[in-house]
C-alpha positions in Angstrom: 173.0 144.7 199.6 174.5 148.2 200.2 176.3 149.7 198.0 179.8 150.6 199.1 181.6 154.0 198.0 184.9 154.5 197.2 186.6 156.9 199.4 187.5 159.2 195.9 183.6 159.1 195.7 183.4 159.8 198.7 185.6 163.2 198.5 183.8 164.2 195.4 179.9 164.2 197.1 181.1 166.1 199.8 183.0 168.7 197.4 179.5 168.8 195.3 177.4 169.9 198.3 179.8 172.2 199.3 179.7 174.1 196.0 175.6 173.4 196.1 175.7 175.2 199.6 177.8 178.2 198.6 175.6 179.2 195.3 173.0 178.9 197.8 174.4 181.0 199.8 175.8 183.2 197.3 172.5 183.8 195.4 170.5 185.7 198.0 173.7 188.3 197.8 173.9 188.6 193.9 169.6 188.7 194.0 170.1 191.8 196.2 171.8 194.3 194.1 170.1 193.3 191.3 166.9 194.0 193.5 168.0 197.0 194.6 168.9 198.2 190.5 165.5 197.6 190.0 164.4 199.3 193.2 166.1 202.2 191.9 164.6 202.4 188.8 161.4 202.1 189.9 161.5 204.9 192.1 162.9 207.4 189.3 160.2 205.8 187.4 157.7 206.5 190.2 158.7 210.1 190.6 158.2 210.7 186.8 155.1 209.1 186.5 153.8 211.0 189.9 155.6 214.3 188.3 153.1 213.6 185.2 150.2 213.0 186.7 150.4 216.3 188.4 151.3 218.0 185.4 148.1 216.5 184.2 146.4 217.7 186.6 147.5 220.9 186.6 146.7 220.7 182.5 143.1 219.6 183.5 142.5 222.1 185.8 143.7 224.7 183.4 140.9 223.1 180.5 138.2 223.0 182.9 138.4 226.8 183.3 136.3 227.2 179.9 136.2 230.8 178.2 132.3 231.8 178.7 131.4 235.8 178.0 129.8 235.4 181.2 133.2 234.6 183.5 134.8 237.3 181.6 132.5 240.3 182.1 132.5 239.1 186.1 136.2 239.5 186.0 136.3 243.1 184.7 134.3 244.4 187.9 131.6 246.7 185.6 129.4 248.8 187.3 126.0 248.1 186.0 124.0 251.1 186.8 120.4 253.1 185.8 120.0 255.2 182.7 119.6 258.4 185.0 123.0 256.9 186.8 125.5 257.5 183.8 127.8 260.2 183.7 128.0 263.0 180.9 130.4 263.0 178.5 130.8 265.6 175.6 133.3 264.7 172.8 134.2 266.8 169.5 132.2 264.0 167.4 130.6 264.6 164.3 127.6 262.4 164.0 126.2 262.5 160.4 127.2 260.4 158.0 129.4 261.9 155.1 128.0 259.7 152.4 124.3 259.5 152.1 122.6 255.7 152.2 121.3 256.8 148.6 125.0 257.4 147.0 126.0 254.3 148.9 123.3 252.2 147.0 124.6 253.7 144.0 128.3 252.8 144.5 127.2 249.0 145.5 125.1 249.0 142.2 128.0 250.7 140.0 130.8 248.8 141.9 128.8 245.3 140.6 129.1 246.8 136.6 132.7 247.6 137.1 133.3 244.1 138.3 132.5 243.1 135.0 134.7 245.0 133.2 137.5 242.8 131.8 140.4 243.2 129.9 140.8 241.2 126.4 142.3 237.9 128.7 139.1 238.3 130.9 141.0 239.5 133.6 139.3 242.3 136.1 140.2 245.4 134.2 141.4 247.9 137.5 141.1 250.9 135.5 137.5 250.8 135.3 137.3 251.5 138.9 138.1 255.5 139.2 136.3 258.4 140.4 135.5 259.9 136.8 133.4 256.9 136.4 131.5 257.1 139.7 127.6 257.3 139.6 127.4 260.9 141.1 129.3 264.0 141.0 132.3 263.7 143.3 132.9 267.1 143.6 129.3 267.5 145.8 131.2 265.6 148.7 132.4 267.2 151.8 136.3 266.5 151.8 135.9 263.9 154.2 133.3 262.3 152.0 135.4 262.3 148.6 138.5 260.4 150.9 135.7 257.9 152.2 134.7 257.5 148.4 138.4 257.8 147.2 139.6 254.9 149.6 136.5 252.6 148.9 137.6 252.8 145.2 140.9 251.5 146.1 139.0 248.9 148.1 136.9 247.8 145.1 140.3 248.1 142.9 141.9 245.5 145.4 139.1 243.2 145.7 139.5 243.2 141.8 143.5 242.4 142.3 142.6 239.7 144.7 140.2 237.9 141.9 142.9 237.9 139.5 145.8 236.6 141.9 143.1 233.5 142.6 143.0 233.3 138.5 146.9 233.0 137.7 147.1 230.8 140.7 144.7 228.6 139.2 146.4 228.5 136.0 145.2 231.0 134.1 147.7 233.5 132.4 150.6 232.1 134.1 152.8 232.4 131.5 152.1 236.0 131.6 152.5 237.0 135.0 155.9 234.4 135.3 157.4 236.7 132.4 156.8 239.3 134.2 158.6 238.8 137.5 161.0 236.6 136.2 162.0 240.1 133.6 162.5 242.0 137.2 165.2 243.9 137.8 165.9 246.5 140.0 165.9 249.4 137.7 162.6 247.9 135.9 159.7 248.0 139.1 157.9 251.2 137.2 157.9 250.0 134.0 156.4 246.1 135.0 154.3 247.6 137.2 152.4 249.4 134.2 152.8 246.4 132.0 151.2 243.8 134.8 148.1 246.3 135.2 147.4 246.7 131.2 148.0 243.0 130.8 146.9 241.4 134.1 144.8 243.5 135.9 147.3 244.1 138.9 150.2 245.9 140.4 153.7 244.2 141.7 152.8 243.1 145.1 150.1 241.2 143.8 151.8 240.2 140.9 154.9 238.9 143.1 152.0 236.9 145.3 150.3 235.5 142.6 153.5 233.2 140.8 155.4 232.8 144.1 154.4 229.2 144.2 155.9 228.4 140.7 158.4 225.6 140.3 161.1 228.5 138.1 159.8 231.5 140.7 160.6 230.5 144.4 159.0 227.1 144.3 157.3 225.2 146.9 157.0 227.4 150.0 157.4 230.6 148.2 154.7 232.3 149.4 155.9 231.5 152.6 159.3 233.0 151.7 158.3 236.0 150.2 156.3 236.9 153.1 159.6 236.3 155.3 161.1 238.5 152.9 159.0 241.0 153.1 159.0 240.8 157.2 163.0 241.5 156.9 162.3 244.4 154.8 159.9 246.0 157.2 162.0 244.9 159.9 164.4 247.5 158.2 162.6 250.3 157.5 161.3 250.3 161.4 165.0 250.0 162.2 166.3 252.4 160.2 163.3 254.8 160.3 162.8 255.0 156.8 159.9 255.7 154.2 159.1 253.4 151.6 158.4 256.6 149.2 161.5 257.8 149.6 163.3 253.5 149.5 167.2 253.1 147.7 166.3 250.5 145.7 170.0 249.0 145.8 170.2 249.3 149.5 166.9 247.9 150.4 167.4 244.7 147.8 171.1 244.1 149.8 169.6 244.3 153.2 166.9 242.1 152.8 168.9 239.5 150.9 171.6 239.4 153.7 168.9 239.1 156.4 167.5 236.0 154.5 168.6 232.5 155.7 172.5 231.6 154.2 171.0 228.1 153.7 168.9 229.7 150.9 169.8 229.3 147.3 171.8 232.2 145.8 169.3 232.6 143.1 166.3 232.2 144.8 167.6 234.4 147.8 168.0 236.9 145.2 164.7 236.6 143.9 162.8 236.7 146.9 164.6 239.6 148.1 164.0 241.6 144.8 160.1 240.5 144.6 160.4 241.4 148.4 161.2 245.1 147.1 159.6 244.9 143.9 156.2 245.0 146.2 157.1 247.1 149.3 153.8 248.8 148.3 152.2 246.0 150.6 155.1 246.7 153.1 154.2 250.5 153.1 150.1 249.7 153.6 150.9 247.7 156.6 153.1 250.5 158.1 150.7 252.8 157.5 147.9 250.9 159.0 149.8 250.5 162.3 150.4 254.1 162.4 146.8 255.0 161.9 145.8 252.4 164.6 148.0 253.9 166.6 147.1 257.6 166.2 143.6 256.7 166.6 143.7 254.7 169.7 146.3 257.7 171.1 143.4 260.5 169.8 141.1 258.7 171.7 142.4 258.6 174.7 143.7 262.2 174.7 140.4 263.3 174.2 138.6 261.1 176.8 141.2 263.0 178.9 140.3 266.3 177.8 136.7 265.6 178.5 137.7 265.1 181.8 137.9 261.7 182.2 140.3 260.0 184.6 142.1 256.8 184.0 140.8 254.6 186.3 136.9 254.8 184.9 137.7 252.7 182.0 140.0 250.1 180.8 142.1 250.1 178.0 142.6 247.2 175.0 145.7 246.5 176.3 144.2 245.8 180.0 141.4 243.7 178.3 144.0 241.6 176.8 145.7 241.1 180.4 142.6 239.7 181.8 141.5 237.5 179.5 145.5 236.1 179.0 145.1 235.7 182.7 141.5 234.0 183.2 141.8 231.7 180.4 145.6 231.8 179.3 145.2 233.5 175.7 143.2 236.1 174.5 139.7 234.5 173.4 137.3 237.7 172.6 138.1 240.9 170.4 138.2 243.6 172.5 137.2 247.5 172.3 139.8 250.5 172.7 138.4 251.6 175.8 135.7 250.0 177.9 134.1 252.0 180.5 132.9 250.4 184.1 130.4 252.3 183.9 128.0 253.9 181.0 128.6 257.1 180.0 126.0 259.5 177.8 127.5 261.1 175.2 126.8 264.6 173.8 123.9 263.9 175.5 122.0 261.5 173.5 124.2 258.0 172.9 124.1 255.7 176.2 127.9 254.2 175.6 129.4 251.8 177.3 132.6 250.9 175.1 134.3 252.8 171.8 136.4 251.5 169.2 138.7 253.4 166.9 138.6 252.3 163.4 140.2 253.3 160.0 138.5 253.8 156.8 135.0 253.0 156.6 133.7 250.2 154.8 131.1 250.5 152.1 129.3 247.4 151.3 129.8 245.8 147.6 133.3 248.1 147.2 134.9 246.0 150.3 135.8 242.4 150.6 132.7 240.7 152.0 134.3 238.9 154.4 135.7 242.2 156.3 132.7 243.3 156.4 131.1 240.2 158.0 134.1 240.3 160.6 133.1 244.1 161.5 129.8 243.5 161.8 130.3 239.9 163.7 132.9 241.7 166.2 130.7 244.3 167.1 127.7 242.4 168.0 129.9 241.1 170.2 130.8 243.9 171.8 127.2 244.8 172.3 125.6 241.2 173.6 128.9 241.6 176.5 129.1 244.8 177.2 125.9 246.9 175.8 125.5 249.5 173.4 128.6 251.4 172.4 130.1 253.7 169.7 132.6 253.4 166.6 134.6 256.2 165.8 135.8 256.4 162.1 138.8 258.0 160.6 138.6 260.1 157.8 134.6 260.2 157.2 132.0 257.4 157.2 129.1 256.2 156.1 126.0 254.0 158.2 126.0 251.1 155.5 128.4 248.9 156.9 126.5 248.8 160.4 122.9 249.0 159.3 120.9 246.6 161.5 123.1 246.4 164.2 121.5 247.4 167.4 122.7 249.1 170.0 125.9 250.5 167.7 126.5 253.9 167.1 129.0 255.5 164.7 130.5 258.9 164.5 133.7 260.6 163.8 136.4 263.0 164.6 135.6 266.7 164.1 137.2 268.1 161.0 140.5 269.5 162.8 141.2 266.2 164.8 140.9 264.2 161.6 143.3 265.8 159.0 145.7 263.5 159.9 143.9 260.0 160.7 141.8 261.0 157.1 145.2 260.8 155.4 146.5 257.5 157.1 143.2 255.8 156.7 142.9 256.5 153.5 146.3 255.1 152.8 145.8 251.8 153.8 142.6 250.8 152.5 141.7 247.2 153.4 143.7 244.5 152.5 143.0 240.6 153.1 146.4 239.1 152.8 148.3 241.1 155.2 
């Protein structure tokens, strides 16, 4: 029998649907802007994701354009031509060495029995290197000779220094070399300076280096610090156009400190700043290595002008550097001073392609084996890319250094254009650390 609804029923099914109907209706609305949210983000999301991909690909494209020597000698446009081809070119060169092979065999043979000279701690004692000790009379040198022999003995003298840096570093006479520099003051450099080579084997910018580290020095990072230091101190002296003979103590300590971060300790600010000035002999080597880069690189030029040379046969180190910065986006191979497009015979009898500038010569067993490797690694280079070419030393050299390197030839200034690179280059010296 059907069932019968009440009329309130009745009312109250018909309200239901209606409210069913309207959500129904309603929903496709509400769907729609929450559709279109998500349409939204989706396209930002699609124009990042396409924005990356062709970053990318513009990453990729830049990797698959792989440094080879063969894609960079294409790119400088060298003229390859015959032997009979090259152009004559006469420089003031002098081409005989101004230490014999002979006395360099002795200095690698004497320079190994002064290596084991040690003070009473077993430190390197760096008074045993000096010229009263060498293996031959001195005084038979050529002037350009005794500064080639006079800056290898400095050489040998650091290579000593950098032996007994590695020992207090390790742990051995520590205490020593922490007395030292934590007894600095700025009134005192001359007198520690003297103590730390009778007791240590070393002067104050190694000293400084070698207990940077040390929990009561700078610490953790000191190294680090010191060398910042000693950036803001040369930072200075460029500024200010000053010579670190001739450096106000006082004035150099307050500028460096105030150029330090402010976040910094006060006491270890002040520490670093005074080890910072303490060793501005390393500051001083570095300027002075600039300066005989410079002057050499300048020299070289001036007298490939004077030869008659014009600008456009050759391309400078600088230029090098452009193309391979914009072939491959950094500077991948060492490059020369001057590379020409096209070989050139000079003085008649070396077939040159490229010359390089360089300071003091390096004598093997007196310099740190690892520059010498460098040298000789950078200049093979040279010679599988570009052909034979020529090294021009400042300040006298000798053939050791480049003995069984083909297609290399070595020379130097005449005596008038060297009297000041000789000076500079046998400043400097070699050192590994800076």
């Amino acid at each position: 029998m059907p069932t019968t609804l009440a009329t309130e029923d009745v009312l109250r099914v018909i309200c239901d649907s209606s409210l069913i109907v309207a959500k129904t209706v309603d929903t496709p609305l509400k769907m729609s802007a929450v559709e279109a949210d998500v349409t939204s983000e989706t396209d930002v999301s699609s124009h990042e994701e396409v924005h990356g991909r062709q970053k990318g690909r513009a990453r990729e494209r830049k990797k698959r354009i792989v440094a080879t020597p063969e894609l960079y000698v294409d790119s400088l446009d060298l003229s390859r031509g015959p032997l009979h081809a090259a152009r004559s070119l006469h420089l003031p060169l002098l081409e005989r060495p101004h230490v014999s092979e002979q006395q360099c065999r002795a200095l690698r043979k004497w320079s190994m029995s002064v290596m084991h000279r040690c003070l009473p701690n077993g430190m390197h004692n760096l008074r045993a290197a000096n010229l009263s000790t060498l293996p031959f009379d001195a005084s038979t040198l050529c002037s350009l000779g005794l500064c080639l022999v006079e800056s290898a003995v400095g050489d040998l003298q650091r290579k000593m220094e950098e032996a007994n840096v590695h020992a207090i570093q390790n742990g051995y006479c520590r205490k020593e070399a922490q007395r030292l520099v934590l007894k600095l003051n700025l009134t005192n450099f001359e007198a520690v300076d003297a103590q730390a080579e009778a007791a240590l084997g070393m002067h104050l910018d190694a000293l400084c280096r070698s207990v940077a580290e040390f929990d009561n020095v700078l610490g953790c990072g000191g190294w680090k610090l010191l060398q910042q230091a000693r950036r803001e101190l040369r930072d200075w002296l460029v500024e200010e156009s000053l010579d670190c003979r001739t450096l106000d103590i006082e004035e150099a300590f307050e500028q460096v400190k105030e150029r330090l971060p402010p976040e910094l300790d006060e006491a270890i600010s002040s520490r670093a700043a005074l080890m910072a000035v303490a060793s501005h002999d390393a500051v001083r080597v570095s300027l002075a290595r600039d300066a005989c880069g410079d002057r050499g690189e300048n020299m070289l030029l001036l007298k490939l002008r004077e030869a008659g040379m014009s600008r456009e046969e050759f391309l400078t180190e600088d230029e090098l550097r452009d193309v391979q910065i914009q072939q491959f986006g950094k500077t991948t191979y060492s490059t020369p001073d001057v590379l020409f497009r096209q070989g050139h015979l000079v003085n008649g009898t070396s077939m040159v392609h490229w010359i390089d500038s360089k300071g003091s010569c390096l004598l093997p067993g007196l310099s740190f084996g690892s520059q010498q490797t460098r040298l000789r690694k950078q200049l093979a280079q040279y010679v599988e890319f570009f052909g034979p070419g020529l090294i021009v030393w400042q300040g006298g050299f000798a053939t050791a250094v480049t003995d069984g390197l083909q297609g290399v030839h070595v020379a130097s200034w005449r005596p008038l254009d060297l009297m000041k690179c000789s000076t500079d280059a046998k400043e400097i010296g070699h050192t590994p650390w800076q």
